[in-house]
C-alpha positions as CSV (number, residue, x, y, z in Angstrom):
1,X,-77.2,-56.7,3.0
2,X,-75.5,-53.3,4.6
3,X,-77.4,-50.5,3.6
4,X,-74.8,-47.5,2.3
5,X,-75.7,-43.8,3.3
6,X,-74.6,-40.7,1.5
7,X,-74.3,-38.2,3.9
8,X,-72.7,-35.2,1.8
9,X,-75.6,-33.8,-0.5
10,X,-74.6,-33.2,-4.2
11,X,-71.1,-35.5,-3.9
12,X,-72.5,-39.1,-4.2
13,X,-68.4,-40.1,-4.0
14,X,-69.1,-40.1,0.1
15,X,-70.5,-43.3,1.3
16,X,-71.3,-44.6,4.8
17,X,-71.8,-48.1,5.6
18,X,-72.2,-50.3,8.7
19,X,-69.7,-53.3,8.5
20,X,-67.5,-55.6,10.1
21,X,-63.9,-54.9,10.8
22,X,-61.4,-56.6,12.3
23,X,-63.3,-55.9,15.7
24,X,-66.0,-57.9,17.3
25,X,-68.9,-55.2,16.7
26,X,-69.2,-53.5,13.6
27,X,-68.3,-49.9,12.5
28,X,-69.3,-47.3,10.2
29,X,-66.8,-47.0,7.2
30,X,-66.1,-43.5,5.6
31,X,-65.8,-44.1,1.8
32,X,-64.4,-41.7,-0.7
33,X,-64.6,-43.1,-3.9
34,X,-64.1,-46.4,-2.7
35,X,-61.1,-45.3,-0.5
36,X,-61.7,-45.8,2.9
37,X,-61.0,-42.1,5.0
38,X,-61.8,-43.9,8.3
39,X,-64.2,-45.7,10.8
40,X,-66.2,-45.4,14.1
41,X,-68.3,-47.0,16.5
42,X,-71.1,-44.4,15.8
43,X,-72.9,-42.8,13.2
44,X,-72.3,-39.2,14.1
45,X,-68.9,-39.2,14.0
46,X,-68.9,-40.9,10.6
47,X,-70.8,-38.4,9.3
48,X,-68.8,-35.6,10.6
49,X,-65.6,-37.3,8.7
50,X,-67.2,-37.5,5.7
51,X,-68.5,-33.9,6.1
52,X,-65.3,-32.7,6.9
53,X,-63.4,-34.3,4.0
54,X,-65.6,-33.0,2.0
55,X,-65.2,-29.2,3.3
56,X,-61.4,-29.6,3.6
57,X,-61.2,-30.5,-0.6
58,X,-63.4,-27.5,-1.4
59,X,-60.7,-25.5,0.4
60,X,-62.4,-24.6,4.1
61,X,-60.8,-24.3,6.9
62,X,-61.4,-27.4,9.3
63,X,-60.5,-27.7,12.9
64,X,-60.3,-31.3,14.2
65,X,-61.2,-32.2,18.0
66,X,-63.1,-35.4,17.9
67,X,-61.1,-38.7,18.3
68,X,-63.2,-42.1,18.7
């Protein structure tokens, strides 16, 4: 069973889940609204996607400098 985490509180259209890709080892896929934004090898940075979509479509200003 993969256990999804919402990691934007009050917009339950952000998921996080642990799955398998393509790749050997799994990754954590950034849902929005079932659309996948993106995926990493860890957590953290998953989270930060997800966080930063979510900033970026309530009109903030994001600036971008992780790559995984």
């Amino acid at each position: 069973m993969i256990k999804t985490i919402k990691p934007v509180r009050k917009d339950s259209r952000y998921t996080v889940a642990l799955e398998w890709l393509e790749n050997e080892n799994p990754r954590y896929v950034v849902r929005f609204s079932g659309e996948v934004l993106g995926h990493f090898g860890t957590y953290s940075g998953a989270v930060m996607l997800a966080v930063g979509d979510s900033a970026r479509r309530r009109g903030c200003l994001v600036v971008e400098a992780v790559e995984d």
